[in-house]
C-alpha positions, 0 to 999 in steps of 0.5 A: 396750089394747083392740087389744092384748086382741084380739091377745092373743085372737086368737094363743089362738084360733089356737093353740087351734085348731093344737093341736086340729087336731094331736089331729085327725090323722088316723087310719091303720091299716097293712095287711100282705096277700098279694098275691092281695088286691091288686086288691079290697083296694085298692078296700075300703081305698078305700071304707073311707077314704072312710067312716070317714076312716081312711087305710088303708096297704097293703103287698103282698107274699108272705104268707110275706114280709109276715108276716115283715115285721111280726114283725122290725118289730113294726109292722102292724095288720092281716094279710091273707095270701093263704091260711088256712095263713099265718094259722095260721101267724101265729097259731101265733107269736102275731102274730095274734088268733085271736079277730080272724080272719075270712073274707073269701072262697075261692079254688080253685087252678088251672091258669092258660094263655093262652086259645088254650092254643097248647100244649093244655094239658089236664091237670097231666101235660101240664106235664110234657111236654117243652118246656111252660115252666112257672111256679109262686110260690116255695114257703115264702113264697108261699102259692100255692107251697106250694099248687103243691107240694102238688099236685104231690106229690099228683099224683106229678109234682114230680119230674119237673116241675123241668124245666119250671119256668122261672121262680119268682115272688115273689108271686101278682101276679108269677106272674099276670103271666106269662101277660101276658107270655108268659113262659110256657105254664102257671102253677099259679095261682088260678081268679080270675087270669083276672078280673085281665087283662081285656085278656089273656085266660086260661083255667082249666084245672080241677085234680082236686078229689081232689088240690087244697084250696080255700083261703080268705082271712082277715084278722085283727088283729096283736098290733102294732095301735097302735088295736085297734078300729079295726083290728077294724073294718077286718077286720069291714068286709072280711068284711061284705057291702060289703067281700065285694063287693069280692072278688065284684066282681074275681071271687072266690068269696065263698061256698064255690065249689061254691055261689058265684052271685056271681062277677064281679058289679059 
């Protein structure tokens, strides 16, 4: 009887137990993010895990794609697109808390080459010439797209550079990569696409700061977060000095760029 009193304890005990270890499941949070977040972000979510023992769930896409993503499914707690018009936009549509947003860091778009530039390309008019093979992110999804065609426009260049556009990528990562490639000579990419290959060296050739707009990155909470606290505190844990370091780290501005000192420091 008294063995069988102890089996009896035992089965509670070890259910008790499953049953508390289900109520301790961990706890996740989905990010949706533009993919010019993709190599420092993955370190934040990283040392995030690491502190809060939250699983942090990435998914890198064109910050017009990912945001479409999350409206259709209704799922995502937090948005990270690649540039703030796309969170204006996100906000408009009532996907994001405007209360939520915050800034993480800058980014200044450029003109992205090879570092021995073999077609010396020195300005957006010599993306014009004859035989430059040119590569820009698709506008209306991707944010760097539409900061392409806005320069381009500026510049009275769009027409005449439909030419020289060879290939359209469909997120940041695909268009940085083409210089890796060497599928082409010139992208209109961002300043810090030439931390992202440190084995294929680029060099930035400076747009006019009359024609272009530097953009900042935010994240912000979706209006989908299953947990939004913890989804607040991810965004905040971006925006502090541990999660800026990530982006310094990878060589983004995390201060306006006309005063930034803390590009690249590891």
């Amino acid at each position: 009887m008294r063995c069988l009193c102890w089996m009896l304890i035992l089965a509670l005990a070890g259910s008790t137990l499953i049953f508390a270890q289900a109520n301790r499941k961990q706890k996740e949070i989905h990010v949706f993010a533009g993919a010019a977040n993709t190599p420092p972000l993955t370190e934040a979510a990283k040392l995030y895990e690491k502190r809060y023992g939250v699983k942090v769930r990435l998914t890198f896409g064109g910050s017009g794609v990912v945001l479409s993503q999350m409206k259709l499914a209704r799922k995502g707690d937090v948005y990270v697109p690649g540039s703030d018009d796309y969170m204006e936009k996100a906000i408009k549509e009532s996907i994001v808390d405007p209360k939520s947003v915050r800034v993480i860091c800058w980014l200044v778009p450029t003109i992205n080459v090879p570092k021995d530039n073999p077609k010396g390309i020195k300005s957006l008019h010599d993306l014009v010439k004859p035989g430059v093979r040119v590569a820009i992110a698709v506008p209306g999804s991707v944010c760097l797209g539409d900061v392409a065609k806005e320069i381009l426009e500026r510049a009275g260049l769009w027409e005449k550079i439909q030419p020289n556009i060879v290939m359209q990528a469909k997120d940041c990562a695909d268009l940085a990569s083409q210089i890796k490639l060497k599928t082409v000579d010139a992208i209109i990419g961002w300043d810090v696409f030439a931390f992202w290959y440190p084995d294929t060296p680029m060099r930035n050739i400076p747009i006019p700061s009359e024609i272009l707009r530097v953009r900042n990155i935010p994240a912000g909470v979706t209006v989908f977060a299953s947990d939004k606290k913890e989804a607040q505190r991810f965004v905040n844990f971006l925006a502090s000095k541990e999660g800026k370091h990530c982006y310094a780290q990878c060589g983004y501005c995390i201060n306006p760029p006309a005063n930034d000192k803390n590009r690249g420091v590891k």
